[in-house]
C-alpha positions in Angstrom: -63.0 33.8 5.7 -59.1 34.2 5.9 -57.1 32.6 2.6 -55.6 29.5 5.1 -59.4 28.6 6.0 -60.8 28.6 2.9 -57.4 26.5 1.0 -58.4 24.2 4.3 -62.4 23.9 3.4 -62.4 23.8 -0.2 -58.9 22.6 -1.0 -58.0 18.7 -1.7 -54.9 17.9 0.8 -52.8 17.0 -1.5 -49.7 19.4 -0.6 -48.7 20.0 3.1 -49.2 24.0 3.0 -46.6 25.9 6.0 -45.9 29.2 6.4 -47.5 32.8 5.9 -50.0 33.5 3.0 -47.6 35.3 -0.1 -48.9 38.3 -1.8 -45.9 39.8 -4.6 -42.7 38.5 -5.8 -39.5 40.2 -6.7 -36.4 38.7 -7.9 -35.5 36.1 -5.2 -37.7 38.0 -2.6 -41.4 37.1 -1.8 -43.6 39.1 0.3 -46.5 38.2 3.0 -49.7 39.7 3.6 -47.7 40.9 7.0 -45.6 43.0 5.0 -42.4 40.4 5.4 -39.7 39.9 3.0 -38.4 36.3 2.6 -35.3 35.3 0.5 -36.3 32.7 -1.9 -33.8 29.6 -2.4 -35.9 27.2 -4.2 -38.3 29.5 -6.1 -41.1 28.0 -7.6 -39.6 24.0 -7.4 -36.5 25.2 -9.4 -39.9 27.0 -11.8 -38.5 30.6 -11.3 -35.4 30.6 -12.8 -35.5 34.0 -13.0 -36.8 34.8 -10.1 -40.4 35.9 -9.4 -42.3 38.8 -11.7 -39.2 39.9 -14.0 -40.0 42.6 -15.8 -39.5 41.8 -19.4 -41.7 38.4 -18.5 -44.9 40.7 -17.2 -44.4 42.8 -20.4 -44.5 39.7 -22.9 -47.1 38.2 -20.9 -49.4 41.5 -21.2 -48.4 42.2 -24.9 -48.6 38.3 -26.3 -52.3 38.3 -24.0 -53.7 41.2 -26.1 -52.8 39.6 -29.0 -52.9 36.0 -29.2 -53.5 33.6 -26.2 -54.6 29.9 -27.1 -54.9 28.2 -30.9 -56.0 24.4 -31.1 -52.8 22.6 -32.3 -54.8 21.7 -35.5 -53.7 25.1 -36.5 -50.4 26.7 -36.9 -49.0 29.1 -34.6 -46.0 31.7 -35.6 -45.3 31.6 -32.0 -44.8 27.7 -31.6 -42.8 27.1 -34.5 -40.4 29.8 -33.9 -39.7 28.6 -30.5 -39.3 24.6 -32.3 -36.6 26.2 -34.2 -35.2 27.9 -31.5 -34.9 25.0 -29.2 -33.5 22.2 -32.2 -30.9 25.5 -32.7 -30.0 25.3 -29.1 -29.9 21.3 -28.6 -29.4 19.3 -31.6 -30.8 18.6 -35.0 -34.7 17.9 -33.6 -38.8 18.1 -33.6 -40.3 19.5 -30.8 -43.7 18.4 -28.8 -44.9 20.6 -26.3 -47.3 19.8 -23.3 -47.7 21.6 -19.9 -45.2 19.5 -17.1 -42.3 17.4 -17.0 -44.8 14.6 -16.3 -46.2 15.1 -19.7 -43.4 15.3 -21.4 -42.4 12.1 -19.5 -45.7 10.3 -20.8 -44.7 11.2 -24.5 -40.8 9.7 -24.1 -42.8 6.6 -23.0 -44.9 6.6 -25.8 -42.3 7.4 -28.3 -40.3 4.6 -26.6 -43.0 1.7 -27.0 -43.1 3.0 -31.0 -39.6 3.0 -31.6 -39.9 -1.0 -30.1 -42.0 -3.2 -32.2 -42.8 -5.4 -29.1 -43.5 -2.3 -27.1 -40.0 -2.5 -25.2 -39.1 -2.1 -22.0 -37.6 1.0 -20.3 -34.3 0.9 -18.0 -34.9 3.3 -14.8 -32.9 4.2 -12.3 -33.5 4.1 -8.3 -33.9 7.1 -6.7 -35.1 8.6 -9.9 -38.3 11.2 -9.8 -40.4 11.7 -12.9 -43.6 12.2 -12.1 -47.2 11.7 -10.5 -49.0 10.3 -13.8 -49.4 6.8 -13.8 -46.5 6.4 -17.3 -44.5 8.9 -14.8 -44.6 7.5 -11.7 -44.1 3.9 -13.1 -40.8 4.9 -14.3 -40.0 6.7 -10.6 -37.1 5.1 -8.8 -38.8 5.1 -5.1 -41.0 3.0 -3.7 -42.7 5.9 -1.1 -44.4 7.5 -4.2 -45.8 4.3 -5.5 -46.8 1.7 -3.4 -50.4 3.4 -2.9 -51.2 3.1 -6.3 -50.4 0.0 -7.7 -51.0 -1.6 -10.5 -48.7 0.9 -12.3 -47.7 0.2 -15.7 -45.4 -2.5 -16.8 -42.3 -2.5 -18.8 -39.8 -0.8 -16.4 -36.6 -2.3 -15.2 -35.0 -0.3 -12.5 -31.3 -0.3 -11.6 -28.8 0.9 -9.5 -27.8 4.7 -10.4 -24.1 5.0 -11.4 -23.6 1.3 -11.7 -23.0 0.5 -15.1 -23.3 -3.6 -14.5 -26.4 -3.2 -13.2 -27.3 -1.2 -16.5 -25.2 -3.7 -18.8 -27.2 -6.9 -16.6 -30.6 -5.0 -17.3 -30.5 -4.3 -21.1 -31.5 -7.4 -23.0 -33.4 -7.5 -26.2 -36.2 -6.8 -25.6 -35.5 -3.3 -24.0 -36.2 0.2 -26.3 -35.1 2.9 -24.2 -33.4 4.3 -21.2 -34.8 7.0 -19.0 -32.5 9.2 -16.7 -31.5 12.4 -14.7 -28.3 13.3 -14.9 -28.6 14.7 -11.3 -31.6 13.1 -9.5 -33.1 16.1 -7.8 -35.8 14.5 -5.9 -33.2 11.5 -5.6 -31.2 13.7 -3.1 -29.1 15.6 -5.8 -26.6 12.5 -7.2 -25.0 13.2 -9.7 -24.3 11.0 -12.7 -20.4 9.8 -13.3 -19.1 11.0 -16.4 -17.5 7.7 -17.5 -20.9 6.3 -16.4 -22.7 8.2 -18.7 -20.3 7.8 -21.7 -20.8 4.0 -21.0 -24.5 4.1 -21.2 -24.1 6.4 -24.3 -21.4 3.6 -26.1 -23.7 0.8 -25.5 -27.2 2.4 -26.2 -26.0 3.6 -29.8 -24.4 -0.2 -30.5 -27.7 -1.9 -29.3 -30.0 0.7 -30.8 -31.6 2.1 -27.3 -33.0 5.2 -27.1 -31.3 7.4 -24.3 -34.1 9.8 -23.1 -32.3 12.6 -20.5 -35.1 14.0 -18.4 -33.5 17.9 -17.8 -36.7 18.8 -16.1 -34.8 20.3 -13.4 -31.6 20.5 -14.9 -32.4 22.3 -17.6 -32.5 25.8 -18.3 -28.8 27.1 -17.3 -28.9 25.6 -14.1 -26.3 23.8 -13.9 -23.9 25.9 -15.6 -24.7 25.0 -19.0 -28.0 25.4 -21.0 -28.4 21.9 -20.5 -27.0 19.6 -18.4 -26.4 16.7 -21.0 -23.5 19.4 -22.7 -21.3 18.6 -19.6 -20.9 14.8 -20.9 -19.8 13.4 -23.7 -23.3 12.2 -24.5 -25.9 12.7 -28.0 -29.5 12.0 -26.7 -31.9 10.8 -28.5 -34.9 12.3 -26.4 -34.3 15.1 -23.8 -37.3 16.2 -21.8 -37.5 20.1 -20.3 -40.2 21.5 -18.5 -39.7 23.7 -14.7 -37.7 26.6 -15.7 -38.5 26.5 -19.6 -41.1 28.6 -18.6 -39.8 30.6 -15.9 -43.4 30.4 -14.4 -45.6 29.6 -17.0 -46.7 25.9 -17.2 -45.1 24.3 -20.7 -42.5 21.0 -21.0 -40.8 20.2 -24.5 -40.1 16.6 -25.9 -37.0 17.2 -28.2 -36.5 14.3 -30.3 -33.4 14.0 -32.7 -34.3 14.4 -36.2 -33.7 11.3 -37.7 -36.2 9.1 -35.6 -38.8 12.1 -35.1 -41.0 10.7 -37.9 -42.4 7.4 -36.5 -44.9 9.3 -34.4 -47.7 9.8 -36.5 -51.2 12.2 -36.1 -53.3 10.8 -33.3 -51.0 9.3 -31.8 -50.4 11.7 -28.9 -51.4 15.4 -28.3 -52.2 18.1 -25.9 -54.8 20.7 -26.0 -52.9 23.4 -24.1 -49.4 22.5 -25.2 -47.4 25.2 -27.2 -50.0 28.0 -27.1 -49.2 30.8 -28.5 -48.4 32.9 -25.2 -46.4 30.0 -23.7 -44.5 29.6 -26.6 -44.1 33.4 -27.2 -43.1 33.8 -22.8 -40.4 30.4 -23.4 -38.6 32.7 -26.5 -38.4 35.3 -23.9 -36.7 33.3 -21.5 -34.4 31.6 -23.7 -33.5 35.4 -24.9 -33.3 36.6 -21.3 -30.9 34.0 -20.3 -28.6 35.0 -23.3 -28.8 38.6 -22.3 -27.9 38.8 -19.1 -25.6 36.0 -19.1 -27.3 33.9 -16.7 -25.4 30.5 -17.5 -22.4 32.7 -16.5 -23.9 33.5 -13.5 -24.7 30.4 -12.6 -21.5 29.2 -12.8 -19.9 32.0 -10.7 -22.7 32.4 -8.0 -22.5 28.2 -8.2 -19.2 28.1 -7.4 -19.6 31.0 -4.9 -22.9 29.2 -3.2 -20.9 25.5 -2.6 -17.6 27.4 -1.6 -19.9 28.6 1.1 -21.7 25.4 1.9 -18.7 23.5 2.4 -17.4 26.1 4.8 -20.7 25.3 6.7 -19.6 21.6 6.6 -16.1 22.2 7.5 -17.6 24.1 10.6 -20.9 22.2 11.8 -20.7 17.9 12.2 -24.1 18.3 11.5 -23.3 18.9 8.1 -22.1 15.0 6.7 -22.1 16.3 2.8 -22.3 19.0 0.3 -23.0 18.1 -3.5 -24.0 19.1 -6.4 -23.3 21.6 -9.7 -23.6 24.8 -10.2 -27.0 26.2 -8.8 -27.8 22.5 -8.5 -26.8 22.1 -4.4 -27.7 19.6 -1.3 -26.5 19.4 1.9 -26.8 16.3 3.4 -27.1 16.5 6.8 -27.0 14.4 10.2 -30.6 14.9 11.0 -33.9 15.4 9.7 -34.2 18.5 7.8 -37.6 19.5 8.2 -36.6 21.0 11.4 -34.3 23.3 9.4 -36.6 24.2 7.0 -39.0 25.2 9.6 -36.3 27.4 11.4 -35.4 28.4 8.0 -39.0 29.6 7.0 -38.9 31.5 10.9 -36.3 33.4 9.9 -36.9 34.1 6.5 -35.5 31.8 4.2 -37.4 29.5 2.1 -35.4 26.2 1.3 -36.5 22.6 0.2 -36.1 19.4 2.1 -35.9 16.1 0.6 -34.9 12.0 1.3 -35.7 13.2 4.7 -31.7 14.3 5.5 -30.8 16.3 2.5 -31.7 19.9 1.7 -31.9 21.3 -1.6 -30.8 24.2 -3.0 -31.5 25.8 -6.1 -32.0 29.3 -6.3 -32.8 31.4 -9.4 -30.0 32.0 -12.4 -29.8 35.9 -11.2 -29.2 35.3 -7.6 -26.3 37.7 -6.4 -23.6 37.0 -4.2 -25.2 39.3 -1.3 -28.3 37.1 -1.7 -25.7 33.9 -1.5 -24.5 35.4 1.7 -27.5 36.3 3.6 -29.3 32.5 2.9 -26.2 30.9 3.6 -25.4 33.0 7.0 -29.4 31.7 7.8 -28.3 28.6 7.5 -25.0 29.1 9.9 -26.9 30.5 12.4 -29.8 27.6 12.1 -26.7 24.7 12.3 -25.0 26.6 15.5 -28.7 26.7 17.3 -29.3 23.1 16.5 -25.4 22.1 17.9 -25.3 24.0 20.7 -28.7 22.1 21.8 -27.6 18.8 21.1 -23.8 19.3 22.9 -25.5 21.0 25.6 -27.6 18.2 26.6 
């Protein structure tokens, strides 16, 4: 039995599976069975930050496997606490909780949030936000599509327009703890947040003593041009929230909370069996190491610039192209049609892209991406929006 027949018999059908079966990664490339090479520009969900199989990855993996892979976190790990210092070096003065996905880590900001509240607050969310497919997770997602199958979800949220800082100032009464939000809503349709809207939310959370928990699950990580994207605003969170490309491909999210309210979390009051083991832990130093190497926050900047220079050529050329937005490696192109006929034409002709809101597609390549690779998705592209013209003028 061929790999599509038995992911179709002994698979739940939970993701809607396309294209050919992949056998070996490298870089932004992924090859088929068939032998075919495919440019990658949304490797791994935003996961493969460095692209797929880098070579100082396979070699930690393989020497960290030999030597140490999983501990029970009732036990200390070298490997763990050197990567909690690492990261409170890199963000701000923090403690560090570790799980497996940014829906995890989501579940723990909630958590924290209801402590830090002694009549378990509410939690400001935005619409259009995406955090996740738990129950804590989903509650606190911004769109209705993801939720209305499952309800009851969890109460305590109060959802508000993105970007609209009345809407925020209307929501936050007493009784509220915490706020939850992307600075860019990726599954949102790439928005980005206003800078002056962010400083606001920042001003009047540390007057009214409200947490402000920035999920970077997607943002994280250099993509955006800096490590993180909360260091392009003039913004101290209390909570930020990584996961995706923390591990460059091996499962792991981080809940860094600032120092000084860290300690009203107490033993038994949360945990994860695989968070923080030893491998992960010793594969995320890697990355974080990697990234400083090879200058890959540098990169992204110049191939991010590169990358939307090029996009908004395509929008200065094709009406089907309404708008290009974004940072950095962070990009969308909205479009004047549904774009799961691109990415299908896309996937034909060797490009793998993302599609999401139903009009916008998403772009967000890995940190090393080149300028050549730039070039040959984006000329995909061209070629895809001049097909799709030409039949729609020549009808």
């Amino acid at each position: 039995m061929d790999t599509k027949s038995l992911y179709k018999k002994y698979s739940l059908n939970t993701y809607n599976r396309c294209g050919p079966v992949f056998t070996q990664g490298r870089g932004s490339w992924l090859k088929s069975s068939d032998g075919r090479w495919y440019l990658d520009f949304f490797p791994g969900w935003g996961v493969s930050i460095l692209g797929h199989c880098h070579r100082r990855l396979a070699k930690v993996i393989g020497k960290q496997a030999a030597r140490l892979i999983h501990l029970p976190n009732n036990l200390f790990s070298e490997e763990q606490a050197l990567l909690a210092e690492k990261i409170s070096r890199l963000t701000f003065s923090s403690k560090v909780f570790f799980a497996n996905s940014g829906a995890e880590a989501v579940e723990a900001a909630i958590k924290f949030s209801r402590l830090w509240h002694s009549g378990g607050g509410r939690i400001i969310v935005m619409k259009n936000s995406f955090h996740g497919r738990t129950f804590g997770a989903l509650s606190a997602t911004g769109q209705k599509k993801h939720k209305e199958k499952f309800k009851p979800l969890l109460a305590g949220f109060k959802e508000v327009k993105f970007n609209d800082f009345q809407d925020f100032k209307k929501a936050a009464t007493p009784e509220v703890s915490a706020v939850i939000l992307e600075l860019i809503q990726g599954e949102g349709g790439v928005n980005v947040a206003g800078k002056k809207y962010i400083e606001k939310i920042g001003d009047f959370c540390r007057k009214n003593k409200i947490l402000v928990i920035i999920d970077e699950v997607q943002t994280g990580m250099g993509r955006t041009g800096k490590l993180f994207c909360y260091k392009h605003y003039s913004l101290k969170p209390d909570i930020i929230l990584l996961s995706k490309g923390l591990g460059a491909g091996v499962p792991v999210s981080a809940v860094v909370v600032k120092r000084s309210i860290a300690d009203i979390i107490k033993p038994g009051m949360h945990a994860s069996t695989f968070g923080g083991s030893p491998l992960v832990a010793r594969v995320v130093s890697e990355v974080f190491d990697i990234i400083k190497e090879e200058r890959l926050v540098e990169n992204a900047q110049k191939q991010g610039r590169y990358l939307r220079n090029s996009l908004l050529s395509l929008k200065n050329k094709f009406s089907l192209v309404k708008e290009v937005r974004g940072t950095a490696l962070m990009q969308a192109i909205e479009c004047g049609c549904k774009t799961s006929i691109i990415f299908e034409k896309a996937l034909e002709k060797g490009l793998i892209i993302n599609t999401t809101q139903e009009n916008v597609l998403r772009i967000m390549p890995a940190l090393n991406i080149s300028r050549a690779e730039v070039d040959k998705g984006v000329g995909i592209l061209a070629d895809i929006f001049s097909e799709l013209e030409k039949k729609v003028f020549s009808k």
